[in-house]
C-alpha positions as CSV (number, residue, x, y, z in Angstrom):
1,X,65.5,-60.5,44.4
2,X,61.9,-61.7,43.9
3,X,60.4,-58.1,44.1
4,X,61.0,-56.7,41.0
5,X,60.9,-53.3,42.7
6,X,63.5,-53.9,44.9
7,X,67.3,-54.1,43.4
8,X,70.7,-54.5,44.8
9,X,74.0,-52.3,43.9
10,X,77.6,-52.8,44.9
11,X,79.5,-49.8,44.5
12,X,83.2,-49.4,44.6
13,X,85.4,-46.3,45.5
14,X,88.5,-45.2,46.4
15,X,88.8,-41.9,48.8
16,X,91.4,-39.8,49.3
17,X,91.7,-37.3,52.2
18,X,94.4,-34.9,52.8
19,X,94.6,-34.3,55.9
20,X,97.5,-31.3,57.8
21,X,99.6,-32.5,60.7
22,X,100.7,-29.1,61.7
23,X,103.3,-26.3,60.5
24,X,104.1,-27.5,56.9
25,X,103.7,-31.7,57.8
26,X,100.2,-33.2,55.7
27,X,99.6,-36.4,55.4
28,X,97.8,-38.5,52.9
29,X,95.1,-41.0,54.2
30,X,94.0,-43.8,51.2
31,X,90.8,-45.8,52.1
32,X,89.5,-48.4,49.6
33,X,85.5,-48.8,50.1
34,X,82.7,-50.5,49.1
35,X,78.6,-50.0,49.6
36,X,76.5,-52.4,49.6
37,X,73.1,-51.1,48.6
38,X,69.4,-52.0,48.3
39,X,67.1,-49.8,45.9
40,X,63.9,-49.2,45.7
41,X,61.9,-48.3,42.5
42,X,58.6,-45.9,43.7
43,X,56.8,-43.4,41.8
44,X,59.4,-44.7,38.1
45,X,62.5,-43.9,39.9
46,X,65.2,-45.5,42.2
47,X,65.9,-45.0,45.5
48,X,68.1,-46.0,48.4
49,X,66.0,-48.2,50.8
50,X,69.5,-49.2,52.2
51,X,73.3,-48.4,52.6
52,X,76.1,-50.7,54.0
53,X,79.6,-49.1,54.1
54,X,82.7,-51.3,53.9
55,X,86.1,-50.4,54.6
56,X,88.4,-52.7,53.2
57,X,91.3,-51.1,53.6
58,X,93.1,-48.0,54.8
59,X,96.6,-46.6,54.1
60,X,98.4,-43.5,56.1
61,X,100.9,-41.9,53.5
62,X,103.2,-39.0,54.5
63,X,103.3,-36.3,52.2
64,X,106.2,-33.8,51.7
């Protein structure tokens, strides 16, 4: 970036959600993400100017 203000961050996660399917069934939903973000520095501190979500991937698990 030219503006040495301005920065960009790639942040990587993975979430996990339980998630229950009635009387005594839950599942397990797995989604890999990414952010893609932009910062700004103002007043000595960063902050988000921007915020891109990616989901990459998601996988459905049963859980017993």
């Amino acid at each position: 970036m030219k503006n040495e203000n301005e920065a960009k961050a790639y942040v990587y996660t993975i979430a996990h959600h339980i998630k229950n399917e009635g009387k005594d069934a839950k599942s397990l939903m797995v989604m890999y993400i990414r952010y893609e973000d932009t910062l700004i520095k103002k007043d000595n501190r960063w902050l988000f100017k921007e915020r891109d979500l990616h989901i990459d991937f998601i996988e459905n698990r049963s859980l017993k």
